[in-house]
N, C-alpha and C positions, 0 to 999 in steps of 0.2 A: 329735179325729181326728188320727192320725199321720201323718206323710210322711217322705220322701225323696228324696234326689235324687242322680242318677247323669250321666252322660253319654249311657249306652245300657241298654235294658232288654230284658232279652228275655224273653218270658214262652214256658214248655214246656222242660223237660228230658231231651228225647230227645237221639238222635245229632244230629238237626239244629241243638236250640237249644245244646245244648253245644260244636258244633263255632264256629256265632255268636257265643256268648259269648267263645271262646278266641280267634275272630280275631282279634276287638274289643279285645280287652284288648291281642293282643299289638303294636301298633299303639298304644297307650297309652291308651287311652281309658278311664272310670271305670266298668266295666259291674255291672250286677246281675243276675242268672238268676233268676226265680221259678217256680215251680211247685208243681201245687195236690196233689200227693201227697206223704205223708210219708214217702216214699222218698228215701233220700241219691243214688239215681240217678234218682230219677224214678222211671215206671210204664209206661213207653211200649211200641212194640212192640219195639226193639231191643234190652228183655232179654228177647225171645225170639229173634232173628236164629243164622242158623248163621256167622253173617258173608264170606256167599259176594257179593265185591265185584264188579259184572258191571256192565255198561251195557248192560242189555237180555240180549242173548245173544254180545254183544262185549267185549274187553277194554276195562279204561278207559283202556288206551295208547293205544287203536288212536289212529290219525288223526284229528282232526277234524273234517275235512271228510266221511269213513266215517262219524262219528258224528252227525255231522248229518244226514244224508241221513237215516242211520236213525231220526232222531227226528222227522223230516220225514214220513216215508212213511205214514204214516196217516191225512194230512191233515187231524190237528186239533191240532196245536202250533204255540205263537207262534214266526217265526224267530229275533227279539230273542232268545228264551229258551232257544232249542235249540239257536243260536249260542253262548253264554256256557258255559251245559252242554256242548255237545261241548269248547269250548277248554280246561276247566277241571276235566276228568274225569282226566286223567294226574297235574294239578297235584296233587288231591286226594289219590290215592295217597302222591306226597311229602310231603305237608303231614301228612298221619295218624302215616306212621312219624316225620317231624319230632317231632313231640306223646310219641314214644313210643309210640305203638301197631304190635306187631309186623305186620308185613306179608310173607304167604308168596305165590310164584308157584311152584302145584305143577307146572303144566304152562304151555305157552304162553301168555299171556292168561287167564289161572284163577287169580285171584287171593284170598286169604281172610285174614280178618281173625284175630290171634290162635288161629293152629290151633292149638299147641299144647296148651291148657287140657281138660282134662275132669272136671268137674264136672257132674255129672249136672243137670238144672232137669226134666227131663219124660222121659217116656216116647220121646220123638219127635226134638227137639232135645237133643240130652245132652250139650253142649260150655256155659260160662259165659260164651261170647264175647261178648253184649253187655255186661255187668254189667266185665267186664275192660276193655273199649272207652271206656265210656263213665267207667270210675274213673278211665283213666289220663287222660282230657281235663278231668276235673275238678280232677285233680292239677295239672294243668296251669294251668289258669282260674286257680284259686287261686295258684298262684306268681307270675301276672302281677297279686294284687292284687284278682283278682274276689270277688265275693260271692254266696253261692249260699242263696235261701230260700224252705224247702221248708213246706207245708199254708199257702200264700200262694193264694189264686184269683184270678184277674183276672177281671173282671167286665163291665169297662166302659173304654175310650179315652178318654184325657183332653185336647181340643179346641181350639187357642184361636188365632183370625184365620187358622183355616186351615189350621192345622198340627197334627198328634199331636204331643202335647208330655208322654207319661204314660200310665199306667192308671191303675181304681181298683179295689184288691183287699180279697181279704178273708179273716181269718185268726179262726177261732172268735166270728163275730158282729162281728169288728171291725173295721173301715174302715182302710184305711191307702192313702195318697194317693201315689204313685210317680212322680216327676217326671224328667224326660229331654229330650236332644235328640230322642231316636230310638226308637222302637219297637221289636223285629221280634218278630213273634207268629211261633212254632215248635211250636204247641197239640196238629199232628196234624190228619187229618181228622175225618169225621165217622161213621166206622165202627162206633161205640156209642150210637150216637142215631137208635132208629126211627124217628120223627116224623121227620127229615131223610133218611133212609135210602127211607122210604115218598114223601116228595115229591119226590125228587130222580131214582130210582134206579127204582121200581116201587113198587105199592100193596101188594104183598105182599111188599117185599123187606125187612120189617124180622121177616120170620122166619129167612131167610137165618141161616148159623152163623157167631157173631162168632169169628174167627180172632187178630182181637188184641186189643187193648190195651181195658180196660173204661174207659178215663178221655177216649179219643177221642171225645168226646162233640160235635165242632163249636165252641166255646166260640172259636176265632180268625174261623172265618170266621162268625159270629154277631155278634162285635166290630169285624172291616173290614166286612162290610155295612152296619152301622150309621152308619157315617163316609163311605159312598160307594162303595165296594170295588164292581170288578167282578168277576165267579163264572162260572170258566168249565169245561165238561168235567165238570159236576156230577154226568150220567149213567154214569160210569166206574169201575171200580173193581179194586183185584188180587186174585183170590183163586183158588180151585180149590172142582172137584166134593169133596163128602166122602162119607162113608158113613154113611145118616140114623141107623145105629146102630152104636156102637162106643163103649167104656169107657175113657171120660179125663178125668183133673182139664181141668176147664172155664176153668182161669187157663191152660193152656196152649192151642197150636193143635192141634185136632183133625185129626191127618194118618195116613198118609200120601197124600201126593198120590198122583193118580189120571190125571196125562199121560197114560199112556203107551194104558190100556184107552182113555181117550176118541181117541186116533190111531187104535185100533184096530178099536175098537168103533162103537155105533151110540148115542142119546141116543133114547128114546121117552117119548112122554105117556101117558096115561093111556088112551086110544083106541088104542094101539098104532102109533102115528105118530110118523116123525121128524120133528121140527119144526128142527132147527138144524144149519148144515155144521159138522161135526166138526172138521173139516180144521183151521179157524181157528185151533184150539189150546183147550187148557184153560181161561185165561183168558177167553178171549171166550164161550167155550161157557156157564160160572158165570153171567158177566154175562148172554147171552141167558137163559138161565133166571130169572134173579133178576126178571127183568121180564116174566115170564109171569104168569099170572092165578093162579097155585097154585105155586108155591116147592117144595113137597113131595111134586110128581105125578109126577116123570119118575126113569124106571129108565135105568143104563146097560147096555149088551148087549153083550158079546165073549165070544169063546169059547175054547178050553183053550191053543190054543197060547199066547194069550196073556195067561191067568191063568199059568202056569209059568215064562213068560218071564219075569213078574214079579219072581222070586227074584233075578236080577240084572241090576234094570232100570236101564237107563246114569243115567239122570236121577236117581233115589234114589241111587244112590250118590254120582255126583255133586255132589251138594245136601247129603251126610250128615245123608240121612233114613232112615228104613229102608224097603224095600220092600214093596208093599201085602201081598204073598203071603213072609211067615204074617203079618204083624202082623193082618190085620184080624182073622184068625179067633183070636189071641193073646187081642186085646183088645175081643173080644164081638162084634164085626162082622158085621153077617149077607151071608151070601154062598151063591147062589142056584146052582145046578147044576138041569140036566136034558137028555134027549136028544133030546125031544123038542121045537121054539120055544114051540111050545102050552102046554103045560106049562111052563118057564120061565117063561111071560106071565101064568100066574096066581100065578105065584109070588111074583113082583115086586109082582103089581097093577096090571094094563095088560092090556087083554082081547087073549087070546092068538088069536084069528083073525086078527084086524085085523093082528097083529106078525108071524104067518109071513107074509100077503101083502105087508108089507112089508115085510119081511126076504128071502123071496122078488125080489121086483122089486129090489132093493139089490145082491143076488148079481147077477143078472143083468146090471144096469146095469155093475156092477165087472168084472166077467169080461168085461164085452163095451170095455171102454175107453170106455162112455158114462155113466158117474158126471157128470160137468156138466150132464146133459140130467133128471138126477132130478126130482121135485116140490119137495124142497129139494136144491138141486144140493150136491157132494159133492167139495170140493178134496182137494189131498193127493195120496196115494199111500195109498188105501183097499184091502182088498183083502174077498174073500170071508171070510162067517163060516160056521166048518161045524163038527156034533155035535160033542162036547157042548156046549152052550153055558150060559156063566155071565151073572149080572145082579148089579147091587145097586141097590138105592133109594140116592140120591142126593138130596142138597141142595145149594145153592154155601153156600161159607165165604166170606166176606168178611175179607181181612188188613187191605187199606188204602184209604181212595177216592184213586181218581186227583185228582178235579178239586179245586178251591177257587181260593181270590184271583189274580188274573191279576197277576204280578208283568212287571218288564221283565228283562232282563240282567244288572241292578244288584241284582238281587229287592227293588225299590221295587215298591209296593201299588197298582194302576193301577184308577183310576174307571172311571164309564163310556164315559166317553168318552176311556179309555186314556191318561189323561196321571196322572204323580205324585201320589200322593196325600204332602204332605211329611211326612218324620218316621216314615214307615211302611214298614217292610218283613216281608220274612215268608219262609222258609224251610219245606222237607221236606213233610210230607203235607196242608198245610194252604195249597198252593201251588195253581195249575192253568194249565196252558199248556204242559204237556209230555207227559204220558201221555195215554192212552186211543185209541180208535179200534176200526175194525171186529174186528181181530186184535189185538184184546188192547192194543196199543201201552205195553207194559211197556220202562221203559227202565232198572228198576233203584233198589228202595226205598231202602237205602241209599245208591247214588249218587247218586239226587236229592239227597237228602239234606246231604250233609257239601257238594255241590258247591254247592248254594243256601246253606247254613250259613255257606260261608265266603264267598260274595258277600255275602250280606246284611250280616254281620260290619263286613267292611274297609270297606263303602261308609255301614252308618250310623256307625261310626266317624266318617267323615271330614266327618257332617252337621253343621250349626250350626244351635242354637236361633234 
């Protein structure tokens, strides 16, 4: 059997564990990056990212204090965590262009990673900004002396008086022993793994559409569980409605998103019944579904003004995606017209009686300023839907789960009974103590990301065996 030994190991070669690795190193410390794809960058979701760097729907200048609240206001974030994260979100900014990584601010607080690159990867996303992102950090790694080895698996934490002192990986059948002060698993969540997807998430949410990464399979928080790890936020996750039909290479994310119809529109089951507040936003709206009893029952309903609107809808361009209206009909999409709801409602597959009296009662409710008083009440700023009206079947796509290992501020690996787990830390999607909540509680994949990367980094650095 083979080994090794390092200072710090990090297993996962996404943005997170690449930004870990480069702390670490630059801080002096002996590090090694593994990961179980044979990609020189990894597999992760960041070579798909548009690299739109946001904390939530905030700049990551803003204040801290602003950024905390906001990460606070869903009431289900640790404050140790959402503490460290707001103070540590401007830093990151700095710390990326440090590295080399361009960093533009096209408008106030809108900041993007690498805009200038255009190299086409997909239909949807058409800029190389992760693959650019994460070359230049690796560029970097390596110049401090790191080591980076890739169709490595981690498999298993390696144990002793108490401490993570290791993994053990595994490379074409063969064993190799990786010895360390320090951990930090940067694996990803668990977004490719139904059996986790269906216990954590919903019994049917492991039909849900995988939006990234096929290699997010759970493999870290499968590994801190093992050792004690506590798992928090496991019910949560970011993603968007998609459209249950539309023609796209399936290594990419099946988009475009669908914000703006769901602000606008209505969400029905299959009975013709709203079951979820719109209002919440996209995200939440995904998640409620994902946890319904059938994943593939529910039609969205808006109608013309705001299928046209489409064509230059602030959020697509914004995000440099393309807008729903043409792509979906571009790229096979079915998309449901009619003048009559009735009709609509069969068209969709949702018994069209049932959807004009609901749709009916919806109007009215809106029109009269008594949307909160609905049978699922109705935030926002809803308004009437009137002839012609559009639908499409809908599914959620799944990009990333929110939850996993409850880290503290240091992004050290917290038991259960929230003390240290030593030698262990853990970075980016494979975290939990900062997203999720009723409204989505998105505070920015990316910026989780590099801002845990570089905590976990500098503080297992400074660990002793």
């Amino acid at each position: 059997m083979k080994s090794i030994q390092c200072h710090v190991i990090v297993v996962g070669a996404g943005i997170a564990g690449f930004s870990a690795a480069v702390r670490a190193a630059e801080t002096g410390a002996a590090v090694v990056l593994i990961d179980k794809s044979a990609g020189p960058l990894g597999d992760g979701n960041t070579l798909m990212t548009s690299g739109s760097f946001r904390a939530g729907g905030k700049s990551p200048r803003s204040h801290p204090s602003e950024l905390y609240e906001f990460a606070m206001s869903e009431g289900v974030a640790y404050p140790d965590l959402a503490m460290a994260w707001a103070n540590n979100c401007g830093r990151a900014v700095e710390w990326l262009s440090n590295c080399g990584v361009i960093v533009s601010e096209t408008t106030p607080g809108r900041i993007w990673l690498e805009p200038e690159t255009e190299i086409c990867l997909a239909p949807v996303y058409k800029k190389d900004v992760g693959a650019r992102v994460l070359a230049k950090l690796k560029r970097r790694f390596e110049q401090f002396g790191g080591r980076y080895l890739n169709d490595l698996a981690a498999v298993n934490l390696i144990c002793k008086n108490g401490r993570v002192s290791g993994v053990i990986a595994v490379e074409n059948d063969e064993t190799l022993e990786c010895y360390s002060a320090s951990v930090i698993l940067s694996t990803g969540g668990f977004s490719a793994n139904q059996e986790m997807l269906r216990q954590h998430i919903g019994q049917r949410a492991g039909n849900c559409k995988l939006r990234g990464s096929k290699n997010c399979t759970g493999d870290g928080l499968r590994m801190a569980l093992e050792v004690g790890a506590k798992a928090v936020n496991l019910q949560y996750f970011y993603g968007h409605l998609l459209s249950r039909k539309a023609l796209i290479d399936d290594r990419f994310w099946p988009y475009p998103r669908l914000d703006s119809f769901v602000e606008e529109g209505i969400l029905i089951d299959r009975n013709g019944n709203r079951f979820v507040d719109e209002g919440r936003g996209d995200v939440a709206v995904a998640n409620e579904l994902a946890r319904s009893h059938d994943v593939t029952a529910a039609a969205l309903i808006f109608d013309s003004t705001t299928w046209h609107a489409a064509r230059d809808d602030a959020v697509s361009n914004s995000a440099k995606t393309p807008p729903p209206n043409p792509w979906l009909l571009d790229n096979e999409g079915e998309l449901f017209c009619h003048d009559a709801i009735e009709g609509l409602g069969e068209a969709v597959g949702v018994n069209g009686l049932n959807l004009r009296k609901t749709l009916e009662q919806y109007n009215r409710a809106v029109q009269s300023n008594a949307a909160s008083v609905l049978p699922v009440a109705r935030t926002g700023k809803p308004k009437p839907l009137c002839a012609p009206f559009y639908g499409l079947k809908v599914v959620p796509g799944i990009t990333f789960t929110m939850g996993g290992v409850l880290v503290n501020g240091r992004c050290e690996v917290l038991n259960a009974k929230e003390k240290p787990i030593q030698g262990l830390y853990a970075a980016g999607d494979v975290i939990g103590g900062l997203m999720g909540g009723h409204r989505g509680g998105y505070t920015g994949g990316l910026t989780q990301a590099v801002v845990t990367g570089i905590l976990a980094g500098e503080n297992a650095a400074r660990s002793d065996s």
